[in-house]
C-alpha positions, -999 to 999 in steps of 0.1 A, spaced: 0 0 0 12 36 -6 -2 67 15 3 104 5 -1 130 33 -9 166 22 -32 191 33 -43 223 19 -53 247 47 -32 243 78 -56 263 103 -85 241 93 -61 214 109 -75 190 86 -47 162 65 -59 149 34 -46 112 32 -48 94 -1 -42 56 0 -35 33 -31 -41 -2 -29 -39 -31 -54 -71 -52 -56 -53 -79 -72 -88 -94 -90 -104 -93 -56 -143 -83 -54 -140 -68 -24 -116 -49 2 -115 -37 36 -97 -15 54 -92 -9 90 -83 21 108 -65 10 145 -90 12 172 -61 15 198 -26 24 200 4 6 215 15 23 248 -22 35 257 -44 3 264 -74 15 256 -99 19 226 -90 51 208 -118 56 187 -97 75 162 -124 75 132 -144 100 147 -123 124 137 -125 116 102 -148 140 80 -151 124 44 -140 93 32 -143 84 -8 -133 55 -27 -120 56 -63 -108 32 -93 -77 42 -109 -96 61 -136 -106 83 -111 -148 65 -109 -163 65 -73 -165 29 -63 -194 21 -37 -184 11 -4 -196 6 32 -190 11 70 -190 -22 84 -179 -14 119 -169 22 139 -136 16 118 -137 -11 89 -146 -2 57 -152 -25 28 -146 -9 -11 -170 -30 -42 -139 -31 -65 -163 -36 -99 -135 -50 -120 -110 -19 -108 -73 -30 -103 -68 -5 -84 -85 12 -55 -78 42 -42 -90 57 -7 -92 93 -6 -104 105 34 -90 136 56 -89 139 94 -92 162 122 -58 167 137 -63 195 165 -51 172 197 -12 178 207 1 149 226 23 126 229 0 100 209 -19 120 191 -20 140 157 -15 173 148 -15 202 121 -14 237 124 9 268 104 39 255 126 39 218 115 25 188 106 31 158 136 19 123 127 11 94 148 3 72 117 -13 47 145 -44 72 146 -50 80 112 -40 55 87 -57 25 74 -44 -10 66 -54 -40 50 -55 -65 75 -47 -96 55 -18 -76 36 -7 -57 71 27 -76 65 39 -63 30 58 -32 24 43 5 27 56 36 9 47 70 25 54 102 9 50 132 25 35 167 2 53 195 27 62 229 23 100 229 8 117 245 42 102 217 63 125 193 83 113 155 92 120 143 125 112 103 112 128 69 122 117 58 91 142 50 59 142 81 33 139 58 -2 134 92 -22 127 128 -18 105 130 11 92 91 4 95 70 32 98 30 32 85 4 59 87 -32 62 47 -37 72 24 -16 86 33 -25 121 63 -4 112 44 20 99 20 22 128 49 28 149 67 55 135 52 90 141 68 122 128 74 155 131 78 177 99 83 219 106 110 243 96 118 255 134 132 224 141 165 218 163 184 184 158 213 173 177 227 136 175 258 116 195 264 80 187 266 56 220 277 19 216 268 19 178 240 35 177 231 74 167 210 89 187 187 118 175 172 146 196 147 165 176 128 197 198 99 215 183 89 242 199 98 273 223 132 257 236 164 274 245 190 240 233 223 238 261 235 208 241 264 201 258 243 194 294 214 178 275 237 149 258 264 146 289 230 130 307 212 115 280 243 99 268 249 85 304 215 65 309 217 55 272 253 39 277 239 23 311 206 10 294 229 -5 268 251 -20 291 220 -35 311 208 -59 283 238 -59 266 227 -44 232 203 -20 215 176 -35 194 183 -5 166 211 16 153 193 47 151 171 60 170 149 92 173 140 111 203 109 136 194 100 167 214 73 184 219 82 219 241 50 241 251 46 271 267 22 251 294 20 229 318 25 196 302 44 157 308 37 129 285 54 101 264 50 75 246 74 51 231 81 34 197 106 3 184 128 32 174 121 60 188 100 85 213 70 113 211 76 136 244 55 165 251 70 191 281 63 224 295 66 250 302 96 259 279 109 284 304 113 249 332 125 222 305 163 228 310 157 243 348 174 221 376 150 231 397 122 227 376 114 201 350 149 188 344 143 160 362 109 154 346 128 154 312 152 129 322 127 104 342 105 109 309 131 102 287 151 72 306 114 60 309 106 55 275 137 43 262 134 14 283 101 6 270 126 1 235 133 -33 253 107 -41 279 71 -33 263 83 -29 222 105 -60 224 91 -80 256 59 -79 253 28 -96 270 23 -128 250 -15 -115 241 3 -87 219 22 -105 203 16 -98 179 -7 -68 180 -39 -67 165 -54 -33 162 -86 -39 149 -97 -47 188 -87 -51 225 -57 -67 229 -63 -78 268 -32 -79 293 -28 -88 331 12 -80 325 6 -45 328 31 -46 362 60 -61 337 49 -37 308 48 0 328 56 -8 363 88 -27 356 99 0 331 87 29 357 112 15 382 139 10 360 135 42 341 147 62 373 170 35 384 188 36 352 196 76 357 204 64 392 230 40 383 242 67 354 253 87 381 226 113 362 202 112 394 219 118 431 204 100 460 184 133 465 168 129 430 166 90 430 146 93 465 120 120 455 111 94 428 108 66 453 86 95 473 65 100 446 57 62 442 48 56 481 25 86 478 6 76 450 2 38 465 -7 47 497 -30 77 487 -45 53 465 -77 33 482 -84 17 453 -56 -9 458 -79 -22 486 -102 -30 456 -85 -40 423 -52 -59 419 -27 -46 397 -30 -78 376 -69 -73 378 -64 -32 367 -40 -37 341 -70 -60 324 -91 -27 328 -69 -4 314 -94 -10 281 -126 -8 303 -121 31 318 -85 41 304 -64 55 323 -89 85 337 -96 81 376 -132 63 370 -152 59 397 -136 68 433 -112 45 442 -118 16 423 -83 5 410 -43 2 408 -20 22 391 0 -4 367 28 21 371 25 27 408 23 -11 421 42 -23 393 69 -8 401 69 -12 440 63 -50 428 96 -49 407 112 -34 438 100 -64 463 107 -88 440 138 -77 435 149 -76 468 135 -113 473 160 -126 446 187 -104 457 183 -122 496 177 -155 480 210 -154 457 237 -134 488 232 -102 459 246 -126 428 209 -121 409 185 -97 407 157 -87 386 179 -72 362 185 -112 354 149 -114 351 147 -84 324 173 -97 308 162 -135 303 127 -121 290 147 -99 261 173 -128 254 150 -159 257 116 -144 250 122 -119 226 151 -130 207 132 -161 205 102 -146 189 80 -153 214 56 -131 240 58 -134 277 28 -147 296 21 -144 339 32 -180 341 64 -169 325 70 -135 345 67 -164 381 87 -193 363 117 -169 357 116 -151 395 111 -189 411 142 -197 390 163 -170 409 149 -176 441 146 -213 440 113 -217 461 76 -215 455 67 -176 452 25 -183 450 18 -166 479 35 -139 469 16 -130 434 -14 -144 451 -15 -117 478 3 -87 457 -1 -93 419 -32 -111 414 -50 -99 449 -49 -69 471 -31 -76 504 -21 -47 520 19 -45 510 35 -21 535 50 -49 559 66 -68 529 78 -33 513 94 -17 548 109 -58 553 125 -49 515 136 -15 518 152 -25 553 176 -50 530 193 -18 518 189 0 550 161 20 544 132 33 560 97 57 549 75 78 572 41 91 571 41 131 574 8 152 567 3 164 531 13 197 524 -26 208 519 -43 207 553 -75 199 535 -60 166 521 -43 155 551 -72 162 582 -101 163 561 -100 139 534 -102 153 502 -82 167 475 -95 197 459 -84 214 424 -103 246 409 -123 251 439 -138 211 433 -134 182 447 -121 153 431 -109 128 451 -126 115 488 -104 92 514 -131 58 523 -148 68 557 -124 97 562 -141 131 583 -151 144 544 -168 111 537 -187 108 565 -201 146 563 -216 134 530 -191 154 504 -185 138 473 -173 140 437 -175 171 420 -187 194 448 -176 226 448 -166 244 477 -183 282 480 -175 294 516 -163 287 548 -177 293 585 -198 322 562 -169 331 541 -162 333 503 -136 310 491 -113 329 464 -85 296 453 -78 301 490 -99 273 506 -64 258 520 -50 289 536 -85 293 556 -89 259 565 -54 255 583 -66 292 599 -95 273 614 -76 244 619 -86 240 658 -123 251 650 -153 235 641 -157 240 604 -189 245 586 -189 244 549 -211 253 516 -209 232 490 -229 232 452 -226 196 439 -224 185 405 -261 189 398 -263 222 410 -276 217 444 -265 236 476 -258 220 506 -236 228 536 -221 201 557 -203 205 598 -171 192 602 -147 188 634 -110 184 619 -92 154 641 -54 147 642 -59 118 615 -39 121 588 -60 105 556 -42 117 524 -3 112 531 35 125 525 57 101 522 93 104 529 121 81 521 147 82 549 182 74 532 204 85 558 191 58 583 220 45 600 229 5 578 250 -18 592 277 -36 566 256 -64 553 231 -33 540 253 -9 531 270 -39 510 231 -47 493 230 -11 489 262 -2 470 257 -35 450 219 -22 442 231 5 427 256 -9 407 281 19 415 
């Protein structure tokens, strides 16, 4: 199949897509547009944003064809040997999976917005690109001609977004054989020199970790706005990241850290999620669901190693390393849904409610518990083998014997190869953490003790959070603590807070709130339907929503300082 990308009026942000396919004597042909996308398990829905869609022989006659699900179509061929597909789509969404087009430049997951044949998904696909003659393109892809790219299948395809603009910055350093490309669009001020001293660290010490890198190129794509903004996603040779704001990218005390842990992140997932991969994706089918338990292998194993990677780099101190570690406890113990979802059991229902909040407090975080899990079970093959193994050997067998085999990994698997290390039954283990939801604090204080390490319980920062049981954002609540002093008073989802004790809230509810800390408190409320309601509430010394505090200077005796230093790999 070959695909032509043009458009005619950037601020209408609409691409015109032209697709020519061979019908090869067939009556009939269908083409599917991927309901999902690899690194977001969940259904995309990505033909709603297409406008018109036309079929054509190659004389240019309008062939009849027919929606045959929310994104299948079938073409009546009528003797034509060609067909060709003309169709445009809506590309006004700017993240790190999405597609977009405006007078700046044209950025294209294909995954959202180009069809396939699904029994000819593995042949070759040309791709040319109709761009304004100053435009750069950011592409993993191989250049065959003049702004024509080649895959080997549409999985390739599907897999390879780009970024095509004339503002463009490139930089590129070659690590261990392979040349690595960092391409920023957007408001960014480049220091090259710090921005490939670290990047070239974690890289070298990724490599070194599996012993090779899967390509010899290999594209890193930014996306710098003047907002608020963290996202990535990964590809088999490359990365979309979208950062802000510009002015914090590059700031050490502002989202530096975020642009490393982002970045470390997703070039893990070029082994662990692109490479090992669940056995149910393997290999992917985009025309539906492809259902997963293995979400605390495919995210949570990469979030922990993401960080520990810059960690071992030398690229994060202890300081940096440990707000990380923070970050994790507070989002598993602030999280009551653990109590009712397993990790196993919420990586399954990534497709069912994405990866929005749902209903309160109904599941995991894949990341969060995935990587404590990675952590714990880490620790238990580090004890089991006097620090010889780890579950760096585990990560390893899955790329080497899995992968490299050309086979998927499945939750039997993921147990087989930690029992290996540890050389005992660990059931109980995935019973109670992976596949249920036992309460994991004892077993995670009993790990982080192996290295000498302990983590306390301070109140949030936001009085409201800690005493009362809510978190508030806007003025609204979004987030209740099970049976907490907010709970109890009947204040829920969506309420909005209007005064308290009798006066108007202006974005300050948290400063008045600790000011009538030792006070009854009485508040008014307008819920979601638009109903007032005011609700009494007497603050206790409970702390419901938590900081959590990784305390590395705890005093270790030799064995742990020992498990420590081996840990990380210094």
């Amino acid at each position: 199949m070959d695909y032509t990308l043009s458009y005619s009026q950037a601020s209408s942000h609409y691409i015109d897509i032209k697709v020519e396919a061979k019908t090869d004597g067939k009556e009939k042909l269908q083409f599917q547009l991927p309901a999902w996308r690899p690194g977001r398990y969940e259904l995309g829905n990505f033909a709603k944003n297409i406008q018109r869609w036309k079929a054509f022989n190659q004389d240019g006659i309008l062939l009849p064809f027919k929606k045959l699900t929310k994104d299948l179509w079938e073409v009546e061929c009528q003797g034509a040997d060609q067909v060709i597909v003309e169709y445009n789509y809506f590309a006004h969404e700017l993240n790190a999976g999405s597609t977009y087009l405006d007078e700046e430049q044209l950025y294209v997951n294909p995954v959202n917005c180009l069809v396939y044949q699904p029994e000819r998904a593995g042949e070759e696909c040309l791709v040319n690109l109709n761009l304004p003659e100053d435009y750069n393109i950011a592409i993993a892809l191989e250049e065959v001609d003049d702004r024509v790219f080649k895959t080997k299948n549409f999985d390739e395809l599907a897999d390879s977004p780009f970024i095509a603009s004339a503002n463009l910055q490139h930089h590129e350093f070659n690590e261990k054989g392979t040349t690595f490309h960092l391409w920023f669009q957007g408001l960014f001020k480049a220091n090259w020199e710090k921005i490939e001293k670290d990047f070239r660290a974690f890289a070298a010490e990724q490599i070194k970790f599996f012993g090779d890198f899967p390509t010899k190129n290999y594209h890193f794509l930014f996306q710098i706005l003047p907002t608020s903004f963290y996202h990535g996603v990964e590809h088999s040779a490359s990365t979309v990241i979208v950062l802000g704001p510009s002015y914090a990218v590059l700031d050490e005390k502002g989202r530096y850290e975020d642009l490393l842990g982002v970045s470390s992140h997703e070039l893990f997932h070029t082994w662990n999620v692109k490479r090992i991969r669940p056995i149910e994706m393997w290999p992917y089918d985009f025309s539906k669901e492809n259902y997963s338990r293995l979400g605390y292998l495919s995210e949570g194993a990469t979030t922990w190693y993401g960080d520990l990677m810059l960690y071992r780099s030398k690229v994060f101190t202890d300081a940096a390393f440990f707000r990380t570690f923070n970050q994790l406890l507070d989002r598993h113990f602030n999280n009551p849904g653990v109590e009712n979802l397993s990790v196993a059991d919420s990586s399954f229902d990534t497709w069912l409610d994405g990866y929005n909040i749902g209903v309160p407090n109904r599941k995991a975080s894949i990341y969060t518990e995935g990587a404590l899990i990675t952590f714990m079970l880490d620790v238990e093959i580090r004890k089991a083998t006097n620090n010889e193994k780890s579950f760096d050997d585990v990560m390893r067998s899955f790329y080497n014997n899995y992968y490299k085999q050309g086979k998927g990994i499945s939750e039997a698997d993921y147990q087989n190869e930690v029992e290996k290390l540890v050389e005992k039954s660990m059931s109980e283990f995935f019973e109670n953490y992976i596949n249920g939801t036992d309460d994991i604090s004892e077993s995670l204080a009993e790990a982080m003790d192996y290295f000498g390490l302990e983590y306390k319980k301070l109140a949030s920062d936001e009085y409201f959070e800690a005493y009362l049981g809510i978190k508030v954002l806007d003025g609204k609540v979004y987030s209740v603590y099970p049976n907490s002093i907010a709970d109890r008073a009947g204040i829920t989802l969506k309420d909005e807070v209007l005064s308290i004790n009798s006066i108007k809230i202006n974005n300050d509810l948290s400063a008045w709130l600790k000011y009538f800390k030792e006070d009854d408190i009485s508040l008014q409320l307008i819920d979601g339907n638009g109903f007032v309601k005011e609700v009494s509430l007497e603050p206790r010394a409970d702390i419901y929503y938590g900081k959590y505090e990784v305390n590395f200077q705890k005093n270790r005796n030799a064995q742990q300082e020992e498990a420590l230093e081996k840990w990380r790999g210094y």
